[in-house]
TORNULUM-315683 format. One record per residue: residue in one letter; x, y, z of N, C-alpha, C in turn. Coordinates in steps of 0.001 Angstrom, whole numbers, padded with zeros to 6 digits, always signed. Example, Ala and Ser with C-alpha at 12.3 -4.5 7.8 and 13.67 -1.06 7.14 Angstrom:
2
A+013190-005690+007800+012300-004500+007800+013200-003300+007800;S+012850-002250+007080+013670-001060+007140+012900+000030+007870;
***
This chain:
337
X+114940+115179+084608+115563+114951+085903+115273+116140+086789;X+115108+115914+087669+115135+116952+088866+116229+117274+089844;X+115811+117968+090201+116886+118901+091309+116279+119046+092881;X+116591+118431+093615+115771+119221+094565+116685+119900+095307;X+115561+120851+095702+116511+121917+096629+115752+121895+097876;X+114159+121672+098077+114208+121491+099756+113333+120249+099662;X+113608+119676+100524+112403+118504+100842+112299+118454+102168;X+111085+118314+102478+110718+117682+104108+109825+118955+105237;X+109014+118996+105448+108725+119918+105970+107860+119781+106763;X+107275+119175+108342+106332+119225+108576+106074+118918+110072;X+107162+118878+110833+107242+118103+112725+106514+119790+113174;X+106702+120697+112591+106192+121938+113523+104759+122254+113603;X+104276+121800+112119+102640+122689+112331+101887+121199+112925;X+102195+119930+112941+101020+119531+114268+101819+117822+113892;X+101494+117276+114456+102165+115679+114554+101229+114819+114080;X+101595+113658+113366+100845+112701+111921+101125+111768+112877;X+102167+111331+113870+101985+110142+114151+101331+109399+115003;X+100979+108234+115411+099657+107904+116137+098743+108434+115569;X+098254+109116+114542+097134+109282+114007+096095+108156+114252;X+096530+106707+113728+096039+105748+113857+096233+104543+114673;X+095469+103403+114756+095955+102032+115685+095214+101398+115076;X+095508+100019+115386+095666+098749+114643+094990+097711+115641;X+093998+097001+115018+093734+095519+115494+094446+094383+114959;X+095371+093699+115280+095795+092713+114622+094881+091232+115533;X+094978+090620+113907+094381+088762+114506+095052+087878+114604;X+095778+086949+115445+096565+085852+115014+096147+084891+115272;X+096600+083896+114514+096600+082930+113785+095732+081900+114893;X+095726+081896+115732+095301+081063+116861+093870+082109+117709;X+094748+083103+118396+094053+083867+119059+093671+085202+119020;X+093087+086273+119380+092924+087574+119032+093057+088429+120168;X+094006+089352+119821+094381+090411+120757+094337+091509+120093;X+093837+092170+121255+093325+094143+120586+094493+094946+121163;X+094607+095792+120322+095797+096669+120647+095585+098390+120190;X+094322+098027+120463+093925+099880+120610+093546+100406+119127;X+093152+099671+118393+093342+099591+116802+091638+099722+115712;X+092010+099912+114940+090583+099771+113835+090964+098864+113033;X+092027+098684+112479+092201+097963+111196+092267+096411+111441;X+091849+095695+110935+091919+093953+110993+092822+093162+109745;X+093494+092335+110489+094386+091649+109737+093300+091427+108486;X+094179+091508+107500+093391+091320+105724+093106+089527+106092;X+092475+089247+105495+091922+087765+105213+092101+088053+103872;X+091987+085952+103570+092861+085834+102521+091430+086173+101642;X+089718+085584+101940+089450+086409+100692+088844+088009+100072;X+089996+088694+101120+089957+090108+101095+091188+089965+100082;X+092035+089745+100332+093814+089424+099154+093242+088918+097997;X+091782+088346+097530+091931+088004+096207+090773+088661+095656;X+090350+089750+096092+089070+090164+095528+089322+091442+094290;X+088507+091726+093439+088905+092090+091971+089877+093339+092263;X+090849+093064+091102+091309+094824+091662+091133+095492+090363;X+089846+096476+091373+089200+097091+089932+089535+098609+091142;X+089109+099640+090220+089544+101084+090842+088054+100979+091508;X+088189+102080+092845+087126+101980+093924+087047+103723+093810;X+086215+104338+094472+085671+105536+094820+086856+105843+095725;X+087730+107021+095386+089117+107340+096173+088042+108387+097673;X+087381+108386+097610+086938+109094+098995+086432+108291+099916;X+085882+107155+099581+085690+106072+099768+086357+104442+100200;X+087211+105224+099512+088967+103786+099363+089052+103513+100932;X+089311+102281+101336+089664+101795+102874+091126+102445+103097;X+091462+102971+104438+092689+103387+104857+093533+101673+105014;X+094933+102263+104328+095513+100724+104502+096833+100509+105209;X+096686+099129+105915+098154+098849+106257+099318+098090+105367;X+100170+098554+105280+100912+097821+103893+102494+097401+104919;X+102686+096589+103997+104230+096062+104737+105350+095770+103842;X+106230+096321+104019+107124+096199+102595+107570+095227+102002;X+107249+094372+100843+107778+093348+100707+108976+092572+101095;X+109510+091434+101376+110835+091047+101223+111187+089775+100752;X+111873+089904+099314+111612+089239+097937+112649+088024+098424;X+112914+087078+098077+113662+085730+098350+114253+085900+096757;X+115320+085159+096379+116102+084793+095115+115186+083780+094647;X+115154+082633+095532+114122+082104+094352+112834+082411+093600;X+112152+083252+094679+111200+083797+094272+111211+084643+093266;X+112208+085449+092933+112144+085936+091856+113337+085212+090451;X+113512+084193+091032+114412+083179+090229+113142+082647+088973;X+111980+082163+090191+111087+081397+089843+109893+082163+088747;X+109988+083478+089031+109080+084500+088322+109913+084947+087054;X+111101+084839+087124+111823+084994+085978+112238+084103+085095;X+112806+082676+085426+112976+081838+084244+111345+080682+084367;X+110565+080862+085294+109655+079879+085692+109837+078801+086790;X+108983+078590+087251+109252+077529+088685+109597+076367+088128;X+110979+075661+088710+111663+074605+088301+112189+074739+087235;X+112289+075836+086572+113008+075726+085261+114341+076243+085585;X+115114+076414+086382+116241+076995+086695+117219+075952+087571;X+118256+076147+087889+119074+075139+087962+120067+076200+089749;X+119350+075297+090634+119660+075858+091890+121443+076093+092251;X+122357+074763+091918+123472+074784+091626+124110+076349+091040;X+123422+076720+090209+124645+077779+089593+124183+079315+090039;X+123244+079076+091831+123320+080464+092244+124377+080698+093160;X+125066+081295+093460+126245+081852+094666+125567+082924+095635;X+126247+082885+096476+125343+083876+097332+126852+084276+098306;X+126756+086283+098377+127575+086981+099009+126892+087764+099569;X+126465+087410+100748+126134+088441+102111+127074+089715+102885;X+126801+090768+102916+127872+091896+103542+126521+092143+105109;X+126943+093347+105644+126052+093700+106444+125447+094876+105499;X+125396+095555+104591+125208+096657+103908+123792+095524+102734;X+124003+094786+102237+123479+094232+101256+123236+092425+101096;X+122467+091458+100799+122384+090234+100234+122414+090390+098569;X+123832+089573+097937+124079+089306+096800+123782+087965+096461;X+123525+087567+095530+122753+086432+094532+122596+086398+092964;X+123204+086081+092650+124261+085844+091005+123403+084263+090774;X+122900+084502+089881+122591+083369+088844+123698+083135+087663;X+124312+082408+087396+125442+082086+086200+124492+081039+085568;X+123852+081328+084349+123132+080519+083688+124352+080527+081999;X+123611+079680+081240+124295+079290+080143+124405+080606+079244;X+123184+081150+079269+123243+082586+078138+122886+083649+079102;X+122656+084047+080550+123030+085265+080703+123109+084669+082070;X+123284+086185+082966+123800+085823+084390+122483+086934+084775;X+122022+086698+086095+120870+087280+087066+121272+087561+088328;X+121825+088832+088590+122563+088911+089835+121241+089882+090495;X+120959+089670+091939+119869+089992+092525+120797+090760+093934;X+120443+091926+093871+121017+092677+095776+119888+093108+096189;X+119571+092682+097465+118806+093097+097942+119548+093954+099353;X+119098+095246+099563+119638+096361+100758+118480+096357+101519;X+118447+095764+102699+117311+096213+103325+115993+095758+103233;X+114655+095345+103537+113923+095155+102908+113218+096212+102460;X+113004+095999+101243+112109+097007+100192+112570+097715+099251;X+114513+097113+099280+115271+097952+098683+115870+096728+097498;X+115797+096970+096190+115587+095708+095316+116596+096201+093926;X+117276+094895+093706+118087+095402+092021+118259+093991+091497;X+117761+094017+090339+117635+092800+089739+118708+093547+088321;X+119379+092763+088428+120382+092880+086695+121001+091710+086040;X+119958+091811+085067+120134+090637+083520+121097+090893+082820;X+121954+090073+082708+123301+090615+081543+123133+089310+080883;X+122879+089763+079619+123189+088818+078499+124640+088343+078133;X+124746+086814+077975+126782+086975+077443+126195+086740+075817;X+125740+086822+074947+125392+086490+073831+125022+087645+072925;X+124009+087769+072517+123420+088553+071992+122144+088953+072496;X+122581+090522+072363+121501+091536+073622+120122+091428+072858;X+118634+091312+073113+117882+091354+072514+117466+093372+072384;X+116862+094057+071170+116708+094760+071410+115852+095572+072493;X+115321+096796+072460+115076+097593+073750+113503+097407+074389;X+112920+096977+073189+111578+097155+072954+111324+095416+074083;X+112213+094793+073432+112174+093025+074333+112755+093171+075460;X+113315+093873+075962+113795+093591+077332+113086+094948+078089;X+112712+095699+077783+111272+096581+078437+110567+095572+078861;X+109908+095185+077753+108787+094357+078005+109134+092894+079052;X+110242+092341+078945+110484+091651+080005+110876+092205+080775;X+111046+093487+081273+111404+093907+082430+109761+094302+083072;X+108910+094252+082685+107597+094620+082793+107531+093040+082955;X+107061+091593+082412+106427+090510+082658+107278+090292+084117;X+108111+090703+083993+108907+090239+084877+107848+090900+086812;X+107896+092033+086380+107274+093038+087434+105885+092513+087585;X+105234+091838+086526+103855+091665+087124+104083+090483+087514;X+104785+089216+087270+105178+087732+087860+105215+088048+089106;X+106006+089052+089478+106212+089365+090863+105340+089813+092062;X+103688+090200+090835+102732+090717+091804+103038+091990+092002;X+103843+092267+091280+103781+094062+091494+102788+095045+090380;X+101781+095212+090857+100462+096149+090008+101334+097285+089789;X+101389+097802+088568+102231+098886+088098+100593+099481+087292;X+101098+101067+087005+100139+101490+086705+099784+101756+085191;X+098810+101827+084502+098966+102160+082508+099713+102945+082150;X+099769+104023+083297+101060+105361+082952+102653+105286+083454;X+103321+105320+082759+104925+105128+083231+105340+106443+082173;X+106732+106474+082559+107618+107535+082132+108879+106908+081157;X+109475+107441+080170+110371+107363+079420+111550+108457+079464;X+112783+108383+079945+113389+109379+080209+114946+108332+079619;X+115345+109849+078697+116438+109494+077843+117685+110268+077904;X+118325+109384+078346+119696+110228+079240+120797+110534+077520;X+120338+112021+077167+121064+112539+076239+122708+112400+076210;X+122701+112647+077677+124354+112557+078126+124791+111662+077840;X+124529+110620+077670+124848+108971+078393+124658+108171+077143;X+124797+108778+075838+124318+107493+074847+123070+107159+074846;X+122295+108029+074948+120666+108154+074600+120108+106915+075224;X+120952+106312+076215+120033+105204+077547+118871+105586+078163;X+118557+104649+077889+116513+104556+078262+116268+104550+080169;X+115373+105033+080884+114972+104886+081755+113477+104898+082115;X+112984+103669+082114+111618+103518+082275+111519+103543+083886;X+110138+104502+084036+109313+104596+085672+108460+103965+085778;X+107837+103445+086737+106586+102450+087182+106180+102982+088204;X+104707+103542+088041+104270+103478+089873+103363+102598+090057;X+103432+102097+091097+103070+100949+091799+101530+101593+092412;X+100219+100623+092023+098693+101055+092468+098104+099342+093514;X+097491+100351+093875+096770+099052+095030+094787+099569+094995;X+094220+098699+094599+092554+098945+094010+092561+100377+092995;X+093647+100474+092399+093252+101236+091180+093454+102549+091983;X+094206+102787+092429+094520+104123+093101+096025+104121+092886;X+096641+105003+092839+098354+105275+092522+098678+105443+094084;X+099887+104720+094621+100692+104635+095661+101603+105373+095121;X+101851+106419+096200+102778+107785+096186+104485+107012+095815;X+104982+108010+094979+106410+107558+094556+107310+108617+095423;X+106757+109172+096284+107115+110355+096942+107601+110214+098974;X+109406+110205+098650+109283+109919+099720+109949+111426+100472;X+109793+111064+102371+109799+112504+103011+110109+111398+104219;X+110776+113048+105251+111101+112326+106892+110460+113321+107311;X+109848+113082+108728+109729+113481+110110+110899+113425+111173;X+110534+114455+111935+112201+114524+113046+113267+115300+112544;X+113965+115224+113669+115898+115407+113131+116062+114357+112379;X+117486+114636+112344+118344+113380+112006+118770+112537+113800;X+118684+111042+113041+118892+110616+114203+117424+109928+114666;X+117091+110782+114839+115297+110219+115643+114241+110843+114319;X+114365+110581+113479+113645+111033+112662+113231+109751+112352;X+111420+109997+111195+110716+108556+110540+110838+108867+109179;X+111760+108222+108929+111115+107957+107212+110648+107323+106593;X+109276+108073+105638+108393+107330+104673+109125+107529+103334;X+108689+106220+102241+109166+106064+101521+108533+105526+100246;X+108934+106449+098944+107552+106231+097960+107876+104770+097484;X+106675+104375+096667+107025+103022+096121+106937+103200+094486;X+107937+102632+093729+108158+102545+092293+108856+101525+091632;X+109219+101498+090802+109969+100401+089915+110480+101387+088675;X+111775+101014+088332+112445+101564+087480+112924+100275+086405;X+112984+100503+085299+114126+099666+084562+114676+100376+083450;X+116166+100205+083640+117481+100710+083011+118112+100044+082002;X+118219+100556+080618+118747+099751+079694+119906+099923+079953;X+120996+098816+080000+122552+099029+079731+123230+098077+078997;X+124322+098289+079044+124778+097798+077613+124747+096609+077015;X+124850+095370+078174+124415+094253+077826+123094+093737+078685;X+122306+094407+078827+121172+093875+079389+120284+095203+080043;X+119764+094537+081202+118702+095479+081689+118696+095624+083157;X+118340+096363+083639+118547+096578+085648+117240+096794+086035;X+116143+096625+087006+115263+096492+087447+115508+097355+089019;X+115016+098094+089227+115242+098550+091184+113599+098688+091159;X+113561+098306+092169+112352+098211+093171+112184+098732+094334;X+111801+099873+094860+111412+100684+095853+110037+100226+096939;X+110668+099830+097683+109726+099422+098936+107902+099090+098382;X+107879+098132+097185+107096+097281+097174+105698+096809+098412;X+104898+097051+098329+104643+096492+099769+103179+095393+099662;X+102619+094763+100553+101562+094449+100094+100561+094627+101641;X+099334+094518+101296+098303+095069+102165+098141+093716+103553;X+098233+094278+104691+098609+093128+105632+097124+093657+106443;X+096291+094610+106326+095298+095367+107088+094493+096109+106247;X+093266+096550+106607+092227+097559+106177+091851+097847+107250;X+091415+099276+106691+090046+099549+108073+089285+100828+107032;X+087846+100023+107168+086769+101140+106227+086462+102073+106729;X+086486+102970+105380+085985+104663+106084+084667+104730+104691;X+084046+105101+105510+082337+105306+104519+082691+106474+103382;X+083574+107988+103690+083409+108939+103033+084244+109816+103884;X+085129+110038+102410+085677+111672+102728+085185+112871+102201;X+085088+113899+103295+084894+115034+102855+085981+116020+101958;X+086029+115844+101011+087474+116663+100000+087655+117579+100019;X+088821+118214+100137+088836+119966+100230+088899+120435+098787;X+089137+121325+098618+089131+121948+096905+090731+121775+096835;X+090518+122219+095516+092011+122348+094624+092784+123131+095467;X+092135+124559+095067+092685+125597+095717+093006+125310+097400;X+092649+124798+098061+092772+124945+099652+094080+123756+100175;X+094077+122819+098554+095433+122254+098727+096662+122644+098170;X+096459+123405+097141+097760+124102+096900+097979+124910+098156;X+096746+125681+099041+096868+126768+099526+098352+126124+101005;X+097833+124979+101098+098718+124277+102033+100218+124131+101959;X+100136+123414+100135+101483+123350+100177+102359+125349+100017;X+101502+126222+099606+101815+127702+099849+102581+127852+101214;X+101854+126960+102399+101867+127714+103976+103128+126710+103894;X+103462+125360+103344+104466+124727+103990+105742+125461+103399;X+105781+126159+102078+106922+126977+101545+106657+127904+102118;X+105734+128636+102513+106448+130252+103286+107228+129654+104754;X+106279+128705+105288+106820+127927+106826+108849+127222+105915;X+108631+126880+105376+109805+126143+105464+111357+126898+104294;X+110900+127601+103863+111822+128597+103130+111478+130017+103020;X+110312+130581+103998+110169+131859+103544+110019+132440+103004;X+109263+132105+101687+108771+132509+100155+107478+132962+100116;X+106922+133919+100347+105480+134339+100222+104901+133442+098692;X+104005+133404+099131+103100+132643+098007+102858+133775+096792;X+102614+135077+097314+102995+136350+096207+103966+136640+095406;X+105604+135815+096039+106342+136106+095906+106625+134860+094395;X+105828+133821+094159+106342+132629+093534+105827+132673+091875;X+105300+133676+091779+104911+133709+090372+104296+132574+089742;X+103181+132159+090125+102401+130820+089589+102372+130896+088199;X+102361+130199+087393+101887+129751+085787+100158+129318+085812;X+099860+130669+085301+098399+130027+085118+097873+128587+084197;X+097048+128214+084705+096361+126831+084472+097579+125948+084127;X+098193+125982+085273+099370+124530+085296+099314+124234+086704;X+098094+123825+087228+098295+123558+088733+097753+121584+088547;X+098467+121351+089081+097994+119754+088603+097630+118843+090428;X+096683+118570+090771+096328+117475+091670+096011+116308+091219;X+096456+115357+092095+096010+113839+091752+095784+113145+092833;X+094941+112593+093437+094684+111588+093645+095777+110352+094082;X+096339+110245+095240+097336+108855+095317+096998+108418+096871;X+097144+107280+096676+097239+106578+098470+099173+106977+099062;X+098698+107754+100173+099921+108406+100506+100677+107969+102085;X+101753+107722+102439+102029+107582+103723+101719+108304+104961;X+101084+107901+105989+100855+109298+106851+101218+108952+108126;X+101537+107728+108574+102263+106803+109604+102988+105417+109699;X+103566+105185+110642+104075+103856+110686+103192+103110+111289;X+103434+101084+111461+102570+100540+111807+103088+100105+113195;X+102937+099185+113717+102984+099018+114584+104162+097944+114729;X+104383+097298+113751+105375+096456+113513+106784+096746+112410;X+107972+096570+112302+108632+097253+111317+108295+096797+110095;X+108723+097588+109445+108707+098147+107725+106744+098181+107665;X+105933+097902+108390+104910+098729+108098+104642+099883+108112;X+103579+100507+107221+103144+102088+107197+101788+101845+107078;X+101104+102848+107077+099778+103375+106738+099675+104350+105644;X+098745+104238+104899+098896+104748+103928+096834+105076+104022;X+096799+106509+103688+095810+107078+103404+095382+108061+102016;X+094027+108073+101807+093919+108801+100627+094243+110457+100877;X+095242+110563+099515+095748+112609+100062+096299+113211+098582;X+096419+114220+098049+096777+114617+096826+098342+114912+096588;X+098351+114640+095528+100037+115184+095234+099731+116331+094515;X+100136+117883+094687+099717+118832+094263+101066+119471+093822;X+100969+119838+092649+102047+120707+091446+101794+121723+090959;X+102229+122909+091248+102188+124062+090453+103759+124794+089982;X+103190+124827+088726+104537+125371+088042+104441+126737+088241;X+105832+127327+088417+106041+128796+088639+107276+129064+087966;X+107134+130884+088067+108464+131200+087237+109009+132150+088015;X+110457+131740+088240+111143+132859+089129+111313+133528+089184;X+111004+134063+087824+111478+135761+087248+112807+136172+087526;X+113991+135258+087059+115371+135650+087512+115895+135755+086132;X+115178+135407+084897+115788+136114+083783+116237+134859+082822;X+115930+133220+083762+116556+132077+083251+115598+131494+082130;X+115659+130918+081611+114097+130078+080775+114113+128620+081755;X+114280+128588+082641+114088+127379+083214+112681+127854+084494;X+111902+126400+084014+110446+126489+084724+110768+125709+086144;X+110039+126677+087481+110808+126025+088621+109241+125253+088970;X+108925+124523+089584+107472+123903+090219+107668+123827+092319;X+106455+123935+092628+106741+123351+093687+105540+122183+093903;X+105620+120963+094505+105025+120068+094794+105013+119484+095919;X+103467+119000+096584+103733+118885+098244+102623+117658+098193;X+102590+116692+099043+101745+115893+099585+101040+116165+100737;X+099528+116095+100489+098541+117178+101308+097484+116220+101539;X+096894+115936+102887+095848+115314+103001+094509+115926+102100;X+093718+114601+102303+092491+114735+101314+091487+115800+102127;X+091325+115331+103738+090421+116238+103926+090841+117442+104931;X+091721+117668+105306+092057+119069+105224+093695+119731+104770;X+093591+121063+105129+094305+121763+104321+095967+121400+105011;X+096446+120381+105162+098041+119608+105634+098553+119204+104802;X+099883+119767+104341+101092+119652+103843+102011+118726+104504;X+101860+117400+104036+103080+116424+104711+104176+116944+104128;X+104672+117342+103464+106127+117549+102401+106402+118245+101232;X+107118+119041+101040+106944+119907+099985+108314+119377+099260;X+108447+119260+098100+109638+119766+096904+109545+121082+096676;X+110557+121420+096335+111074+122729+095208+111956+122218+094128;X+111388+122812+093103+112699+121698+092144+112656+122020+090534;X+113481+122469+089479+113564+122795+088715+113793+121152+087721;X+113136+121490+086235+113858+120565+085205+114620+120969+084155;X+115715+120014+084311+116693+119576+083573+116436+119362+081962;X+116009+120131+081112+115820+119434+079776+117043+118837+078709;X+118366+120012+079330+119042+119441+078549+119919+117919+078596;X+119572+117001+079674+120133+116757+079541+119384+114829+079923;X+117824+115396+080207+116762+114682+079268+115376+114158+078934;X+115474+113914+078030+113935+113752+077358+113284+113006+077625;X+112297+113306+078544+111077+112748+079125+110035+112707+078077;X+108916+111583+078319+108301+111180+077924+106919+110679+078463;X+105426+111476+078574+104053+110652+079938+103757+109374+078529;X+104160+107835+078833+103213+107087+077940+102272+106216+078352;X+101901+105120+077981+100826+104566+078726+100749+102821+077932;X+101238+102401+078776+101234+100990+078244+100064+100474+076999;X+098472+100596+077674+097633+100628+076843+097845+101172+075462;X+098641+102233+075232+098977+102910+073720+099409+101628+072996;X+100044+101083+073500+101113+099766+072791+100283+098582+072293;X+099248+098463+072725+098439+097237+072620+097773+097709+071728;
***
């Protein structure tokens, strides 16, 4: 588990938004709106999704899903196999509730917002063990069209009766979509981007599913080639966004040699033009572990989201881990097969 202690850092050293514009097509007629990207066609939506050259990868427009009950009624017991009668439905202004009362368990669905998702299976019978309701919490996630990636996380809440918490990050052409979210602005007039993931929670009689702003690709627009900066010139960034945003000389942070980790993810870098769209471009998630030298055995890291081709820090963490209280796990679905 983590801690954070700063997040967000970035309206002062230069402005991300309008970076880009959008061509949209409709359905009848076509109007330009100052834009590169073109509405996706449908046989752009079905073409292989195999991993592409990340310098190479098209900049994308994505739009956050927004899931219907049946739709995931239908992905969960199968289309027509469910019995419309025994859903109820409790609307607030905060949330949409949707309770399935079936014969052997109940499927209560809230949805907050779009992109904001909780699916929870309670068995009234007998719970299947952990290993079967993972795994249906996974068939369940790909029914849904949600591409999750070979690597997920296992985190075991020591505290809590050794309860399981499985991570999912969510990929689009074989590239990892950032789980990493950050604002621009004050409060008030501020934008917030928001990572995308999937979690599922064992509890006592069943399993919980949350879903984090899901989205699917509504636009492209091709870029031939990025020029990549080095390792070093992206840590060096997220360095300038911690001295800029807490005052910490980069001298001052005591790096851990050869623990600097970059990756590769399609990252948020604007909104679209319409709500709950974003843009999402290729940029690194960069980690280096450091030690505070305050005398603790606890390893602190800092981690920032940094464009691919130059040296910009959208967002930094600071943030220490929690071991005692639990045990993480990097596995990889493929191991299982």
């Amino acid at each position: 588990m983590r801690k954070r202690i700063s997040v967000c850092m970035l309206a002062a050293m230069m402005s991300v938004t309008s970076m880009y514009s959008f061509t949209v097509q409709g359905a009848e007629n076509e109007t330009e709106q100052e834009t590169g990207i073109e509405q996706e066609s449908e046989e752009s939506q079905t073409q292989a999704e195999e991993a592409v050259d990340p310098m190479s990868a098209d900049r994308l427009l994505m739009r956050a899903r927004d899931f219907r009950p049946s739709e995931i009624l239908d992905a969960y017991f199968g289309e027509g196999k469910w019995d419309e009668a025994l859903v109820t439905n409790q609307d607030s202004l905060a949330s949409e509730r949707n309770e399935y009362d079936g014969e052997d368990r109940t499927v209560l669905i809230v949805q907050s917002g779009i992109g904001f998702l909780a699916i929870s299976i309670t068995y009234k019978n007998e719970v299947p063990d952990e290993e079967i309701r993972r795994q249906e919490g996974e068939d369940l996630l790909q029914a849904l069209n949600i591409d999750i990636t070979d690597e997920y996380i296992k985190q075991t809440d020591i505290a809590n009766g050794d309860r399981s918490v499985y991570t999912y990050y969510l990929q689009q052409d074989g590239i990892k979509l950032s789980p990493e979210g950050y604002s621009i602005g004050g409060e008030g007039d501020g934008t917030e981007y928001y990572g995308q993931l999937a979690t599922i929670s064992m509890e006592d009689m069943g399993y919980m599913i949350l879903i984090q702003k899901a989205s699917e690709v509504v636009g492209r627009e091709s870029v031939s080639t990025r020029q990549r900066i080095s390792d070093e010139d992206a840590l060096q960034a997220v360095y300038d966004a911690v001295w800029n945003g807490l005052q910490i000389p980069p001298l001052e942070t005591n790096p851990i040699a050869d623990s600097l980790q970059v990756e590769i993810q399609y990252i948020p870098v604007d909104m679209g033009t319409n709500k709950d769209e974003y843009v999402y471009d290729i940029g690194f998630y960069v980690k280096q572990m450091v030690n505070p030298d305050d005398g603790s055995d606890q390893l602190w890291y800092f981690s920032g989201l940094v464009d691919a081709t130059m040296p910009y820090c959208y967002t930094f963490t600071m943030a220490v881990d929690f071991e005692d209280d639990f045990q993480t796990e990097h596995l990889k679905i493929s191991d299982r097969e």
